[in-house]
C-alpha positions as CSV (number, residue, x, y, z in Angstrom):
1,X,-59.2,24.8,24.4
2,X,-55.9,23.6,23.2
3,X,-53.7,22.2,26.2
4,X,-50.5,24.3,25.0
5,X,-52.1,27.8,25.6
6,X,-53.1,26.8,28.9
7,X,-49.6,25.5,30.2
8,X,-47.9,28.2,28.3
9,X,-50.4,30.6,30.0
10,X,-49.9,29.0,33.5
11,X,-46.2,28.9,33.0
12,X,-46.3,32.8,32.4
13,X,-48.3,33.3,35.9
14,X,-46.3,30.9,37.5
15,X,-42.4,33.2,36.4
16,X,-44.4,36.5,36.9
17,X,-45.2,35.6,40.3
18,X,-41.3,34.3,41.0
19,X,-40.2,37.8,39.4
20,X,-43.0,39.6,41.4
21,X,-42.4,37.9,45.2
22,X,-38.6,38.6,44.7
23,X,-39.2,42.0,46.5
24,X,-40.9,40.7,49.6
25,X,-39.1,40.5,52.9
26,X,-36.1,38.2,53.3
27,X,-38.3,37.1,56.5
28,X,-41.0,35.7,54.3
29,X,-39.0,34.0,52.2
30,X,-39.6,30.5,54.2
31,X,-43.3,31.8,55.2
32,X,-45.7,33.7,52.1
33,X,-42.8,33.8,49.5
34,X,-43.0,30.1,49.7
35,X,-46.2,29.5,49.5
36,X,-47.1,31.7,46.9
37,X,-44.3,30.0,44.4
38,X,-45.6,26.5,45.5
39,X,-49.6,27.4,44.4
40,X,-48.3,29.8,41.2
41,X,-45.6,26.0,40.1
42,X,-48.5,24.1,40.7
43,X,-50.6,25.6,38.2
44,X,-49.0,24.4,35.4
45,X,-47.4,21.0,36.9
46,X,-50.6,19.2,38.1
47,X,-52.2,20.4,34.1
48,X,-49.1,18.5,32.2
49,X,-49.0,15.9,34.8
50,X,-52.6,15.3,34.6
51,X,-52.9,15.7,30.8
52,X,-49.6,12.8,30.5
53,X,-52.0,10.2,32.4
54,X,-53.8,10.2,28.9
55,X,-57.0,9.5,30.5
56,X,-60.0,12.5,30.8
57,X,-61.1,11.0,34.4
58,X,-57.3,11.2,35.2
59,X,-56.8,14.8,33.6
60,X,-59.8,16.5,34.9
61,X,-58.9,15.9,38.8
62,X,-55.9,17.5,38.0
63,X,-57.2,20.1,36.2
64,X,-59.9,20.4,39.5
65,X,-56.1,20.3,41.5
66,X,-54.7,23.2,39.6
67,X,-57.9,25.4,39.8
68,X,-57.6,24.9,43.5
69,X,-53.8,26.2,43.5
70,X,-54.9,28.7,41.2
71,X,-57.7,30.0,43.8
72,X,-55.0,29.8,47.0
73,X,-52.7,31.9,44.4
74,X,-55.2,34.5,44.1
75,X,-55.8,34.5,48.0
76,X,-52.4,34.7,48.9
77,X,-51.9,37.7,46.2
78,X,-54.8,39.6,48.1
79,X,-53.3,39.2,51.4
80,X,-50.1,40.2,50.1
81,X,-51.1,43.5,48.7
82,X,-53.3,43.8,51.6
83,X,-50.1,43.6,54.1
84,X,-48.5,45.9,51.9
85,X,-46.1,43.1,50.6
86,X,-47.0,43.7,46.7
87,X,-47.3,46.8,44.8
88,X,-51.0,47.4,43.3
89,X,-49.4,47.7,39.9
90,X,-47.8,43.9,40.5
91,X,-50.4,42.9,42.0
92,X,-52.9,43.6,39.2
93,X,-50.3,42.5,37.2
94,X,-50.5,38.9,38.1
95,X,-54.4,39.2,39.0
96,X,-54.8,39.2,35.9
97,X,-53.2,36.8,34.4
98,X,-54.2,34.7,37.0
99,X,-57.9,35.3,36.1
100,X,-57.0,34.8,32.5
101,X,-55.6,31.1,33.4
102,X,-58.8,30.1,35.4
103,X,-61.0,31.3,32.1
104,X,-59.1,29.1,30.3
105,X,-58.5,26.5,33.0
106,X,-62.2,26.2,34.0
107,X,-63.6,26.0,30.2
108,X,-60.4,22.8,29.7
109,X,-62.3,21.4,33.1
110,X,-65.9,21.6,31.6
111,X,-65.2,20.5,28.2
112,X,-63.4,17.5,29.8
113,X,-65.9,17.0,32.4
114,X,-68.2,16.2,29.3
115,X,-66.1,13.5,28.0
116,X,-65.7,11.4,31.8
């Protein structure tokens, strides 16, 4: 899978979710908003800054790193709509281009597991 699609995909999650959590309460700006940003940057961050080590070892535990953030993303975007925080139509919204990132994500992590 070619790296760009997946930061350029990762980088689309990651301003959806920014757009998306600028409705929630000013009171969980410092609590949920902020965690949610934090796991939706850290998608794309820990790929290029994994994939600029230039070595596969060194770019698959980041790639491992982002699918983690990826995962708390999804959690936290549950909970939200769950506390009525996040509208089901943004929700889905950014469920799904959250499960189109880990698709991609976890095929990147596989074939570059085969080359460690």
């Amino acid at each position: 899978m070619n790296n760009n699609i997946l930061i350029k995909k990762s980088d689309e999650l990651a301003h959806l979710v920014y757009k998306i959590t600028k409705g929630f309460p000013k009171e969980e700006i410092y609590g949920l908003v902020s965690q949610i940003r934090r796991a939706a940057v850290s998608v794309p961050v820990n790929i290029i800054e994994g994939f600029a080590r230039q070595g596969d070892k060194s770019y698959r535990q980041f790639l491992i790193i982002s699918y983690g953030s990826l995962k708390e993303l999804k959690y936290s975007l549950q909970f939200s709509l769950e506390e009525e925080l996040l509208s089901k139509e943004d929700y889905n919204k950014a469920f799904e281009s959250a499960e189109e990132c880990a698709k991609i994500l976890w095929k990147t992590i596989q074939t570059v597991s085969k080359n460690c």
